[in-house]
C-alpha positions in Angstrom: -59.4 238.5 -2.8 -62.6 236.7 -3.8 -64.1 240.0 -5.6 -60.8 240.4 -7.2 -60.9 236.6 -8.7 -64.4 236.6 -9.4 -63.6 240.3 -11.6 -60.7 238.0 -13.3 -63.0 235.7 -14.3 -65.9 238.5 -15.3 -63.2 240.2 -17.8 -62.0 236.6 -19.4 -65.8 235.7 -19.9 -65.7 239.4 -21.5 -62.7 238.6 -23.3 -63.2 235.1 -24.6 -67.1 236.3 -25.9 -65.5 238.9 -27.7 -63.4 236.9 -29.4 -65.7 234.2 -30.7 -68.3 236.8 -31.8 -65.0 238.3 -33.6 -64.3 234.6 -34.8 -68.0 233.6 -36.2 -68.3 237.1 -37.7 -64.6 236.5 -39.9 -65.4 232.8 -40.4 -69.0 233.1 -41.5 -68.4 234.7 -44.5 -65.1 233.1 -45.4 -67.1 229.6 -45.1 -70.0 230.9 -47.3 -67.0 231.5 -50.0 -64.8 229.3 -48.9 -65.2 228.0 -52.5 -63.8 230.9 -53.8 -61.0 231.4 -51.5 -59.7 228.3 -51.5 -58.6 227.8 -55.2 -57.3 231.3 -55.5 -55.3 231.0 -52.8 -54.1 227.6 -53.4 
């Protein structure tokens, strides 16, 4: 029971650093043109 938690918890730490690298890699560039994107789309 305690090895299967403490996988759980190894594969959500996998998951959520996935994620934010996913996150800072979309949002980096969007930021460095957010002056771009932001009157075009609105």
């Amino acid at each position: 029971m305690t090895s299967r938690l403490r996988a759980v918890v190894a594969a959500v730490f996998v998951v959520f650093s996935f994620s934010f690298g996913a996150v800072v890699v979309v949002t980096a560039p969007a930021s460095a043109h957010s002056d771009c994107f932001r009157p075009c789309r609105f």
